[in-house]
TORLO-422343 format. One record per residue (C-alpha): chain; residue number from 1; x, y, z; residue in one letter. Coordinates in steps of 0.25 Angstrom, whole numbers, plus 5000, padded with zeros to 4 digits. Example, Ala and Ser with C-alpha at 12.3 -4.5 7.8 and 13.67 -1.06 7.14 Angstrom:
<pts>
+-------+------+------+------+------+------+
! chain ! resi !   px !   py !   pz ! resn !
+-------+------+------+------+------+------+
!     A !    1 ! 5049 ! 4982 ! 5031 !    A !
!     A !    2 ! 5055 ! 4996 ! 5029 !    S !
+-------+------+------+------+------+------+
</pts>
This chain:
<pts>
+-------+------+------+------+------+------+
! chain ! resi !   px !   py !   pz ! resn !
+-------+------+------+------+------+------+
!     A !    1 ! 4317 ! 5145 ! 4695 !    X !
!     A !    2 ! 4330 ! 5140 ! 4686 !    X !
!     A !    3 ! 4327 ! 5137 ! 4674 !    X !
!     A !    4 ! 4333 ! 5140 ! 4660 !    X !
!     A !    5 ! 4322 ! 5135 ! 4652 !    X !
!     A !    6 ! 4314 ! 5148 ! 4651 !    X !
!     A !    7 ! 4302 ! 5142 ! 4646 !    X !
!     A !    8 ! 4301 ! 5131 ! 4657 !    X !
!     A !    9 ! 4303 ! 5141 ! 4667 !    X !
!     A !   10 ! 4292 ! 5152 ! 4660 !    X !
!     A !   11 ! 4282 ! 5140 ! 4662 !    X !
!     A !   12 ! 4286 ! 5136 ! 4675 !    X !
!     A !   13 ! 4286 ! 5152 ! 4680 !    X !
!     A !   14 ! 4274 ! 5155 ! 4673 !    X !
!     A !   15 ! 4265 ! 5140 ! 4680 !    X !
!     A !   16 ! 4273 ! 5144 ! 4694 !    X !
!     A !   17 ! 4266 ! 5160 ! 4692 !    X !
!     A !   18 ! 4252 ! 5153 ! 4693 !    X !
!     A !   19 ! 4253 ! 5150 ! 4707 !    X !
!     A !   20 ! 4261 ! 5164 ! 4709 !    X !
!     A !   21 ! 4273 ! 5159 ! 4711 !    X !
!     A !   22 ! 4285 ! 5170 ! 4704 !    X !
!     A !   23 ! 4297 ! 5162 ! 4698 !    X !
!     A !   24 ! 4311 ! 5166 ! 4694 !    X !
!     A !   25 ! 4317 ! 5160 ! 4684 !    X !
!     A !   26 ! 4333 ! 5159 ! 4683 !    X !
!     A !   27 ! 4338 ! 5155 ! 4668 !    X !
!     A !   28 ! 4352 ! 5152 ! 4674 !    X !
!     A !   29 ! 4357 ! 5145 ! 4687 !    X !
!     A !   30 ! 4367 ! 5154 ! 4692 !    X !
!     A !   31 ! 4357 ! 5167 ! 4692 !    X !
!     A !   32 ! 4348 ! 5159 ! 4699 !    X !
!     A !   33 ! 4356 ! 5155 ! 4710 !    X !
!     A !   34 ! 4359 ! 5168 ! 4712 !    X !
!     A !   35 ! 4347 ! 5173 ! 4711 !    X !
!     A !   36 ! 4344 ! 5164 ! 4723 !    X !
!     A !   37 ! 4355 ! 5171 ! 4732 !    X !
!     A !   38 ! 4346 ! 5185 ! 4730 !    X !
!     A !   39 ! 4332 ! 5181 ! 4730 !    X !
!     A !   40 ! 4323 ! 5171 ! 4738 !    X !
!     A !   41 ! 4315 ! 5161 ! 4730 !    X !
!     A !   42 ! 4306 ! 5150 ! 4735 !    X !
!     A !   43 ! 4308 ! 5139 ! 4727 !    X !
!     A !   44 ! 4319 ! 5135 ! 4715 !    X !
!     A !   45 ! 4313 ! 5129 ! 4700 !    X !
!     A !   46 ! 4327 ! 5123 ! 4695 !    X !
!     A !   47 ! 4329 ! 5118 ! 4684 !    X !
!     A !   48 ! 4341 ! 5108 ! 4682 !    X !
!     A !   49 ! 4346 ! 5110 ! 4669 !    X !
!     A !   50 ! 4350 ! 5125 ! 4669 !    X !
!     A !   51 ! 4362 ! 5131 ! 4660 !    X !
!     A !   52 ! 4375 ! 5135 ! 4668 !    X !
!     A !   53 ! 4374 ! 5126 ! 4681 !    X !
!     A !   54 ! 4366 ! 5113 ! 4683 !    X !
!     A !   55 ! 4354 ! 5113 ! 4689 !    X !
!     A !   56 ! 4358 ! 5103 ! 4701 !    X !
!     A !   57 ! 4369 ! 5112 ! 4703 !    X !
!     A !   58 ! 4360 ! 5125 ! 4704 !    X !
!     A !   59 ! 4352 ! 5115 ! 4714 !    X !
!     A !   60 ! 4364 ! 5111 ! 4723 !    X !
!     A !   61 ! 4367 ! 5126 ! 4723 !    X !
!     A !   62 ! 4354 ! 5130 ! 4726 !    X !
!     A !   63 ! 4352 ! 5120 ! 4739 !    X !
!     A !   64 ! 4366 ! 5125 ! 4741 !    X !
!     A !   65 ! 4362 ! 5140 ! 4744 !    X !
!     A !   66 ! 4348 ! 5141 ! 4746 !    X !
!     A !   67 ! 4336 ! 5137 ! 4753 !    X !
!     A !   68 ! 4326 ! 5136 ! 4741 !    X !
!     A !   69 ! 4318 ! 5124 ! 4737 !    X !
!     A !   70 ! 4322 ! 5118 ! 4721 !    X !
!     A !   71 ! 4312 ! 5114 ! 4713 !    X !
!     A !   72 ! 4320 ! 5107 ! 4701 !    X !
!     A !   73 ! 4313 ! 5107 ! 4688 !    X !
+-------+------+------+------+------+------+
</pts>
């Protein structure tokens, strides 16, 4: 997930545990995208309005270099 809002992402990570599924949660764009280069997640949670790079632009990027579904919240 890349969200900045830590409590919307502490709510949305602690309803996703109940059905045992383990998030990770990127405050900034740029260490997510990186993150994505080294570790193979299932599914993005992006959240469009994120400090440093717009959220369509961490999108465009994403689509760009990877082969991972986006779920924009």
């Amino acid at each position: 997930m890349i969200e900045d809002d830590l409590e919307l992402a502490s709510v949305l990570i602690q309803y996703l545990k109940q059905f045992n599924i383990e998030v990770t949660n990127y405050e900034e764009p740029f260490l997510a995208l990186s993150a994505l280069k080294f570790t193979k997640y299932a599914l993005v949670i992006l959240d469009l309005t994120l400090p440093g790079m717009d959220g369509l632009d961490v999108c465009k990027q994403i689509v760009k270099d990877f082969d991972i579904p986006i779920i924009i919240s």
